[in-house]
N, C-alpha and C positions, 0 to 999 in steps of 0.2 A: 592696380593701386600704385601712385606714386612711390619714387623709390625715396623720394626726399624728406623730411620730418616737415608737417605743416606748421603755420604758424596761427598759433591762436591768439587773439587779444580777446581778454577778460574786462570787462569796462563798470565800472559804479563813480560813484559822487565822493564816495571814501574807502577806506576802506573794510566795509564787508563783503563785498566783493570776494573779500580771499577765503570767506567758507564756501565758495565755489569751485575758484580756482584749485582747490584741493581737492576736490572732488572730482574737479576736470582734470588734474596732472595725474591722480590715481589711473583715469580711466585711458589716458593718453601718455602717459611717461616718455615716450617719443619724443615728444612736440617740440617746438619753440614756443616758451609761453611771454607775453607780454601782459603785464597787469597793469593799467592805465585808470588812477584814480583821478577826480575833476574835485577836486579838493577846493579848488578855487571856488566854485561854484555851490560848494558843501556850505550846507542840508540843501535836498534840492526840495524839499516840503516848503521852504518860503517863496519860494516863486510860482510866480503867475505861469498860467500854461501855455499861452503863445512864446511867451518869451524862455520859456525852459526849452521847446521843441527845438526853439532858434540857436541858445546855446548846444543843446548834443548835437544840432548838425554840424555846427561850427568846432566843436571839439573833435566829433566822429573824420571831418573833411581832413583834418590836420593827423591826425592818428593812422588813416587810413593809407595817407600818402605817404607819408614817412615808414608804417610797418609792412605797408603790402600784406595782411593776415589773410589765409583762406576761410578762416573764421572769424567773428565776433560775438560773444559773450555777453550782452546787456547783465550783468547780473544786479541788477537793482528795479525792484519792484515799480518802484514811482515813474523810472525811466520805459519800463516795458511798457505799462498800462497805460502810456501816454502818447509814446512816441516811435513804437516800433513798425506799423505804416508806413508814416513819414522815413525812415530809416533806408524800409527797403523798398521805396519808391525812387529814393538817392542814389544808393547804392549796388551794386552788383551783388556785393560777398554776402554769401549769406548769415542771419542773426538767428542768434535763438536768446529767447526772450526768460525773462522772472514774472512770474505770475503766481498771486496764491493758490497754494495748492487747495484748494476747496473743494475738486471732485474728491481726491484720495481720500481730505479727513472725513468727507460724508461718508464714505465707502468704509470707513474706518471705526467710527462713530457707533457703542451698542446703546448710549441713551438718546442719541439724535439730538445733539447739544454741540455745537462746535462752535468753538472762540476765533477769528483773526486777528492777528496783534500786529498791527502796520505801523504806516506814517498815516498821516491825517489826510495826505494826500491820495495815499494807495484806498484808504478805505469811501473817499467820497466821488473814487471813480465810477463812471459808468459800468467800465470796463468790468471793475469788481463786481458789484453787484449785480450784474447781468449770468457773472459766473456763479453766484448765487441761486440766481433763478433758474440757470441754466441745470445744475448738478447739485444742490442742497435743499430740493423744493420743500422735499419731507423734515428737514432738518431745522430745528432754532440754529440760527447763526448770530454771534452776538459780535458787533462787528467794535471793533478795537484800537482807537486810533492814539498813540502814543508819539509828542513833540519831544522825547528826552533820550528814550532808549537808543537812539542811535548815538548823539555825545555819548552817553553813557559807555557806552560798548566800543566806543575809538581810543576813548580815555585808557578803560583796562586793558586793550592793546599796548599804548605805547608804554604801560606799566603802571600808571597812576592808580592809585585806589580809589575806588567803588565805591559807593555809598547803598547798600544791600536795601535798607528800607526806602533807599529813594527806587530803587528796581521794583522790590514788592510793590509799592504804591503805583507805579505804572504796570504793570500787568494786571493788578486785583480786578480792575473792571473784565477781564474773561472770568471771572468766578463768581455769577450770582449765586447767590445765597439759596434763591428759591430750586426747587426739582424740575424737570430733570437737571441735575449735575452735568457742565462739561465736563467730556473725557479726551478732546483732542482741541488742542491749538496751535492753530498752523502760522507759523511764522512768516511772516508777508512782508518780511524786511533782511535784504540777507547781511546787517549790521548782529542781527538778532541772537543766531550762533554760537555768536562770541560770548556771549553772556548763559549760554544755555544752561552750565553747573550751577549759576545763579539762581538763574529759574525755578530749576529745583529742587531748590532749597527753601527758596522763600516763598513756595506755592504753596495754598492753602490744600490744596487735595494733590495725590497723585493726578497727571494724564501722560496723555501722546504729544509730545512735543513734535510738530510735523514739521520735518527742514528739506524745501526741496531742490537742493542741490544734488541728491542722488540721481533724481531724475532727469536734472539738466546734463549731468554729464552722459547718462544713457541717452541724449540727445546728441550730443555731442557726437558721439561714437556713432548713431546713426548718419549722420552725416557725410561724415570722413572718413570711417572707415576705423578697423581693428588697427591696434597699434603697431609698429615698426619692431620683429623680436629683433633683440641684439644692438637694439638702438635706445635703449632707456637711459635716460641720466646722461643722451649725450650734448644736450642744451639748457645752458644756465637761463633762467626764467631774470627776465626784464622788469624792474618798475619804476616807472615814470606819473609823474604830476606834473599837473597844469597851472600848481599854484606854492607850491612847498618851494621855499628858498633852502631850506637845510633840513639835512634828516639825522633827529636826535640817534646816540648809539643805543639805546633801549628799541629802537622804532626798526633799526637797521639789521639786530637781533631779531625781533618779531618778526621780518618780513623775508630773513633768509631762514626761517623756521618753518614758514610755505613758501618754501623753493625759488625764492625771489633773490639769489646773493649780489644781484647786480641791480643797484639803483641809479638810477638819472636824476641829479642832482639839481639839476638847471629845470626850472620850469618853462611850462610851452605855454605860456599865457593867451587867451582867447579873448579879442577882443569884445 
């Protein structure tokens, strides 16, 4: 094992992202973490898919050179199910990707009803639906595509208030009405998180809210290895954008709240 603290870079379009990264700094407390959101480029659901692969490689080529990470983190759904080939066709370092969790909530599942609640982009992937067929064969999957809840969930980050019934209104389509009842919805947006007390509040029935960031950081740790003892908390965690000219004091709170007290203020613009 290296005697050094690695460096991880954590990567999304905004930031949700950071329910990863917390689950990746739990699992790594060691590290050097760099959280790298493409804000610029936020939501990545409105773009065309050639030209989205074009912008992450053009972000990832810039990121990569400047932080030298022994890892990267895709932690965004849309980005994984689309672009993580092309990635590590580019690149040496290795990724570990955001993918709905669909085997776990099949596995999970005692009426064989499972919701995904994504972007519109994550649910009309190939990608997705194949993991469908691939691990939910037995299963209703009612698949879930939500254009709000990621604003939505950026917004109560940097402190703004919610609008609760506009959150109900985009989740309700995982809760038909008819039987079997879901009992797990797997969150397929890592914006998603941030909102999760929401969720269950304004969900018609209890379930399983499925978030798999625990998984990717057990990924993570496979990777690179157990953490550095004696070495925790000795690397203040990075955050940089590709599009943010200033970072509100509400936004700068929030983001040394996950271990991020040092932000880059200057954007890395992508042409």
């Amino acid at each position: 094992m290296s005697l050094r603290a690695h460096t991880i870079l954590v990567f999304d379009s905004g930031l949700g992202g950071l329910t990863v990264l917390r689950e990746v700094m739990r699992a790594r407390p060691d590290a050097r973490f760099v959280y790298a959101a493409d804000d610029a480029g936020f939501p990545y659901g409105r773009w065309e898919e050639g030209a989205l692969v074009g912008r992450i490689l053009a972000v990832m080529e810039r990121l990569i050179r400047r932080f030298e990470p022994d890892l990267v983190v895709v932690a965004c759904n849309t980005a994984s199910t689309l672009v993580l080939p092309a990635l590590r066709a580019r690149f040496t370092v290795p990724f570990v990707g955001t993918v709905p969790a669909i085997k776990p909530a099949a596995e999970r599942s005692a009426t064989r009803h499972v919701a995904v609640l994504a972007t519109p982009g994550t649910v009309k992937r190939d990608y997705t639906h194949e993991l469908v067929r691939s691990f939910a064969g037995d299963c209703r999957v009612t698949l879930v595509g939500s254009s709000r809840l990621a604003g939505l969930a950026e917004a109560s980050l940097r402190g703004e208030t919610v609008d609760e019934e506009a959150i109900r209104a985009e989740i309700l389509p995982c809760f038909p009405a008819d039987d079997p009842r879901t009992d797990v919805v797997v969150l397929g947006c890592t914006h998603y998180p941030l909102l999760a007390d929401v969720f269950v509040r304004v969900a018609p029935w209890p379930v399983t809210w499925l978030d798999p960031a625990p998984a990717i950081a057990r990924r993570v740790v496979h990777l690179v290895g157990q953490p550095l003892i004696g070495h925790e908390g000795d690397e203040a965690g990075l955050a940089v954008f590709t599009g943010r000219q200033e970072v509100s004091p509400e936004l700068v709170r929030a983001l040394a709240g996950y271990g991020l007290p040092l932000v880059d203020a200057e954007p890395m613009p992508v042409a």
